[in-house]
C-alpha positions as CSV (number, residue, x, y, z in Angstrom):
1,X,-13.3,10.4,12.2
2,X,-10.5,11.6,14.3
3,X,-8.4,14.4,14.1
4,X,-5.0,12.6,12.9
5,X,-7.5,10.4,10.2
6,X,-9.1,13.9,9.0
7,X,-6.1,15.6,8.7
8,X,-4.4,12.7,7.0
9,X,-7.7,12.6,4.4
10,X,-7.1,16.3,4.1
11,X,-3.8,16.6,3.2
12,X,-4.2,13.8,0.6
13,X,-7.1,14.8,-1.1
14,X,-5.4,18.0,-1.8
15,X,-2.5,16.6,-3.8
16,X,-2.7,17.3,-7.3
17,X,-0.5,16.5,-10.3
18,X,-0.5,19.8,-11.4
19,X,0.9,20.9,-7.9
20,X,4.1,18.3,-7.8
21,X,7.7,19.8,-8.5
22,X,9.0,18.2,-11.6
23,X,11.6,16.6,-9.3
24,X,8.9,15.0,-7.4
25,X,7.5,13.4,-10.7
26,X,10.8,12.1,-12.1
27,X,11.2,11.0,-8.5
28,X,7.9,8.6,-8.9
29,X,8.6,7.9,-12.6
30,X,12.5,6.2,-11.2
31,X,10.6,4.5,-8.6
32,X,7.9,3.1,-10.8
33,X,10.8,1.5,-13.5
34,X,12.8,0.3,-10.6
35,X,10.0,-1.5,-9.1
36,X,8.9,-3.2,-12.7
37,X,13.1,-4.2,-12.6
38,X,12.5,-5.9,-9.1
39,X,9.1,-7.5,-10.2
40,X,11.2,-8.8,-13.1
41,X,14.4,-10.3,-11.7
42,X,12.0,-12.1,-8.6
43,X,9.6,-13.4,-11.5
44,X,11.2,-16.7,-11.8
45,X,11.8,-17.4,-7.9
46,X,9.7,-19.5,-6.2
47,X,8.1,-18.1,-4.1
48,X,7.4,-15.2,-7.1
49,X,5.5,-18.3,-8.5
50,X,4.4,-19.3,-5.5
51,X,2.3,-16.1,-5.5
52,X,1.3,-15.7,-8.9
53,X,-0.3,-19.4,-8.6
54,X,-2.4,-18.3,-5.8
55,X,-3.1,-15.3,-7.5
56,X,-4.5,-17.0,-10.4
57,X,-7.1,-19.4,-8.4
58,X,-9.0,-16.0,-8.2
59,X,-11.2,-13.9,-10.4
60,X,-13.9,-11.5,-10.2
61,X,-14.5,-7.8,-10.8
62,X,-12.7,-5.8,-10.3
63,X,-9.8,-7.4,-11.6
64,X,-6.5,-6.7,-12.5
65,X,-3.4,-8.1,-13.8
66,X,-0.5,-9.8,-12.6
67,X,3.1,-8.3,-14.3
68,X,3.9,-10.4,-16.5
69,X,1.0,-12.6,-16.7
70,X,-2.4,-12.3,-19.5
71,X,-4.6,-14.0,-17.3
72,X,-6.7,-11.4,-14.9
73,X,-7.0,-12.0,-11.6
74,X,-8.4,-9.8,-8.3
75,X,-7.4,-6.5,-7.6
76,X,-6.5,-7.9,-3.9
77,X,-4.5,-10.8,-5.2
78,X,-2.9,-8.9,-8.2
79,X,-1.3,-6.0,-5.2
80,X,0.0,-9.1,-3.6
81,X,1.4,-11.1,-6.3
82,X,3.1,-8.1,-7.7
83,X,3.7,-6.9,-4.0
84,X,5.6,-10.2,-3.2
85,X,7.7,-9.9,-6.6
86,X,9.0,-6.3,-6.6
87,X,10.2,-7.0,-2.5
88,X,11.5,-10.7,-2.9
89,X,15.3,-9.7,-3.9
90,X,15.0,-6.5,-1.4
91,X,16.4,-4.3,-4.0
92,X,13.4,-1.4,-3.4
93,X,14.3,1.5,-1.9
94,X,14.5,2.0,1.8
95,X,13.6,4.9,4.3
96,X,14.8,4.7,7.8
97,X,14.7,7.6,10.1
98,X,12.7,6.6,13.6
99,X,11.5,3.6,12.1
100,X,11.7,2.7,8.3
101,X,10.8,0.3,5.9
102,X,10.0,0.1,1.8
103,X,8.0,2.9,0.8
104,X,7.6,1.5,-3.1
105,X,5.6,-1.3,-1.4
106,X,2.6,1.6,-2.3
107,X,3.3,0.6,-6.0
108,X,2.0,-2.8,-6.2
109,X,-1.6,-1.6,-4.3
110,X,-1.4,1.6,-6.6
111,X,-0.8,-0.2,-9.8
112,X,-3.8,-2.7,-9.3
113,X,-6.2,0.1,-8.6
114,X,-4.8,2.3,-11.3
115,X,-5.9,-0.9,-14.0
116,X,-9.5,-1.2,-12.3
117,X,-10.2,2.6,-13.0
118,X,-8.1,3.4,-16.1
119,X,-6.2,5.8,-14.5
120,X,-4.1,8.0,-16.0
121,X,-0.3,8.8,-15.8
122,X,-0.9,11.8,-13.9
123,X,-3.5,10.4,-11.7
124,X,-1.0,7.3,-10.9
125,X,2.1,10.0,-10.2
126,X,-0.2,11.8,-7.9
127,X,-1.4,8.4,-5.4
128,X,2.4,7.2,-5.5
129,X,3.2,11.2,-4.2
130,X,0.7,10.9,-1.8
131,X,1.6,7.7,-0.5
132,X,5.1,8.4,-0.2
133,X,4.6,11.3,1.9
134,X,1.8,9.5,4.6
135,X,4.6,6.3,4.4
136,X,7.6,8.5,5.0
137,X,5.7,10.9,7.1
138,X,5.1,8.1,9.5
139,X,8.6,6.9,9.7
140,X,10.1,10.8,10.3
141,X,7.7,10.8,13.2
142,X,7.0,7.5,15.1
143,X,9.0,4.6,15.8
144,X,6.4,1.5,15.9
145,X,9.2,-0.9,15.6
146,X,10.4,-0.7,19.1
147,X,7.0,-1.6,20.0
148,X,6.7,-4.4,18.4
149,X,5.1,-3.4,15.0
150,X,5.9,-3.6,11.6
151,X,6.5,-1.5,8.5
152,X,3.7,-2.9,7.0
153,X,1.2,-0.9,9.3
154,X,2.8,2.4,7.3
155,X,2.1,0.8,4.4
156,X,-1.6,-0.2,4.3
157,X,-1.9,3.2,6.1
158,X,-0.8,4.5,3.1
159,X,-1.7,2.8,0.2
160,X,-5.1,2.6,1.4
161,X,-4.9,6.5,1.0
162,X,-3.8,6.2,-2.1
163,X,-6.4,4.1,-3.4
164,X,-8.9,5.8,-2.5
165,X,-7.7,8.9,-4.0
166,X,-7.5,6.9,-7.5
167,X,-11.5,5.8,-6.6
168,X,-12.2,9.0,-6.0
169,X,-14.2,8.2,-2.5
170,X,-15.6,10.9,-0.8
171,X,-14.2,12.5,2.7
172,X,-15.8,10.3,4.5
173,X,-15.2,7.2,3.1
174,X,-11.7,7.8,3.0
175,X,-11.8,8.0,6.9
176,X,-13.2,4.6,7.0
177,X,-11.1,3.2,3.9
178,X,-8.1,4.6,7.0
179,X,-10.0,2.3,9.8
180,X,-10.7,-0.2,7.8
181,X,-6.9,-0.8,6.8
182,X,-5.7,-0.4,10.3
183,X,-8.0,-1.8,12.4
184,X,-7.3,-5.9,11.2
185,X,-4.2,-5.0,10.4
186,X,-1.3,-4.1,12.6
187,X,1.5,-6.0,12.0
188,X,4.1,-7.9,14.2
189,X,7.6,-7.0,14.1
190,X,9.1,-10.7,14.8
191,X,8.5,-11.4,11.1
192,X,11.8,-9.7,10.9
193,X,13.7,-11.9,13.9
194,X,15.1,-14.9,14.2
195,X,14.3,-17.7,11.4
196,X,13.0,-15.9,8.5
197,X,10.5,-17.3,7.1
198,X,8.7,-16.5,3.5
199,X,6.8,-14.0,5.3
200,X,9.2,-11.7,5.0
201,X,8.9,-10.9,1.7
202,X,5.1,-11.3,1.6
203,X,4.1,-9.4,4.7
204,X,4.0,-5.8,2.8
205,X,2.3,-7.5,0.1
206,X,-0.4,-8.7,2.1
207,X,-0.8,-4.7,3.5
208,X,-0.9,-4.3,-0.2
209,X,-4.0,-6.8,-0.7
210,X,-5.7,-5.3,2.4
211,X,-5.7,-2.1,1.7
212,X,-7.2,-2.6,-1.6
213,X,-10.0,-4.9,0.5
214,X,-10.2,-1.8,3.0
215,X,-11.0,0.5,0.0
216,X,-13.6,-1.3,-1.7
217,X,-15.1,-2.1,1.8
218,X,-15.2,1.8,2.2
219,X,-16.7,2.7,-1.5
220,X,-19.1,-0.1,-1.2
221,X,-20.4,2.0,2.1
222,X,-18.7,-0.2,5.2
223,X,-17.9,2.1,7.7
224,X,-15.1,1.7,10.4
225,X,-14.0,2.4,14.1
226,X,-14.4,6.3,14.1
227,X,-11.3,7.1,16.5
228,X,-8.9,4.7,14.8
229,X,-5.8,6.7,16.5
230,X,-7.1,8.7,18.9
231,X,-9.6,6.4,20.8
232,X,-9.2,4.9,24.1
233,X,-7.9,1.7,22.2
234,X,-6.6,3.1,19.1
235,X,-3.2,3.4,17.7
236,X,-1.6,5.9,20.0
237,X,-2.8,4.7,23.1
């Protein structure tokens, strides 16, 4: 891996519960209960149901549920169900310094994987820390949007971070779990111009659904572009 991937695997491998400020924590806890309120209030909208239908014509292992439904789906398609609901009303928060976006699109991604492997409270407070600081990180530094990007590419940078911290892969699979999400998946900005379309609201929730994919690519031993940023045509250049 490059340096910007190892020293992004680095820094999120070493968060721990046991290091976050009790600010930090109640931090995650509000953001977790406002993004079950958002998931709540979009349930009933159609493209909410729109979501959750499509969700539902999948199963397999590992699977995971859909808020507010009893029938299991994907973990893939349960991050973008639940990805699509907590964004539809835009009530998340919002981050904005270069560029910005929704940083509690993480949740949706977070919450899925947190189901496949039992996770604990502590566990799920420490992935949400972590993919706070990588989403907001990348906004404090970089502006993509004036290239033509999208928030989304923060976060499937992030949550695929995240995940793998809740799997548990290894150092090395989290660099490719980091190629893997970015490589397929840098998003355009003009789903945020002119007409707006359902997209919109679903584009964060498909970097939800892809970075779980880009996980379980990297744990089941696919490897990815080694220089993701820092190669001749990686992100930077």
């Amino acid at each position: 891996m490059d340096k910007t991937t190892a020293k992004l695997v680095d820094y999120v491998m070493g968060i721990h519960y046991v290091d976050l400020s009790p600010d930090v924590v109640r931090a995650c806890k509000i953001r977790l209960i406002d993004t079950f309120g958002c998931a709540i209030g979009a349930y009933h909208t159609p493209l909410g149901k729109l979501a959750r239908e499509l969700a539902h014509r999948y199963s397999g292992t590992p699977a995971a549920s859909v808020l507010g439904c009893d029938r299991p789906t994907t973990a893939e398609m349960a991050a973008f169900a639940n990805g699509v609901m907590l964004r539809f009303l835009d009530m998340s928060d919002s981050y904005r310094v270069k560029s910005g976006g929704h940083p509690s699109d993480v949740i949706a991604p977070i919450l899925a994987v947190a189901e496949v492997v039992r996770a604990d409270g502590p566990s799920v407070i420490s992935a949400i820390a972590a993919a706070y600081e990588i989403y907001c990180g990348f906004c404090d530094a970089i502006d993509i949007n004036s290239q033509g990007w999208d928030q989304p590419v923060y976060s499937v940078l992030a949550s695929a971070l995240a995940i793998g911290k809740l799997l548990g892969l290894s150092r090395d699979q989290m660099g490719h779990a980091v190629a893997l999400a970015l490589a397929p998946n840098m998003a355009l900005h003009q789903t945020r111009r002119g007409e707006l379309s359902n997209w919109k609201g679903s584009a964060a929730a498909n970097a939800s659904r892809n970075a779980v994919f880009a996980a379980l690519l990297a744990q089941d031993g696919f490897t990815g572009p080694t220089a993701i940023f820092e190669g001749k045509a990686g992100l930077w250049d």
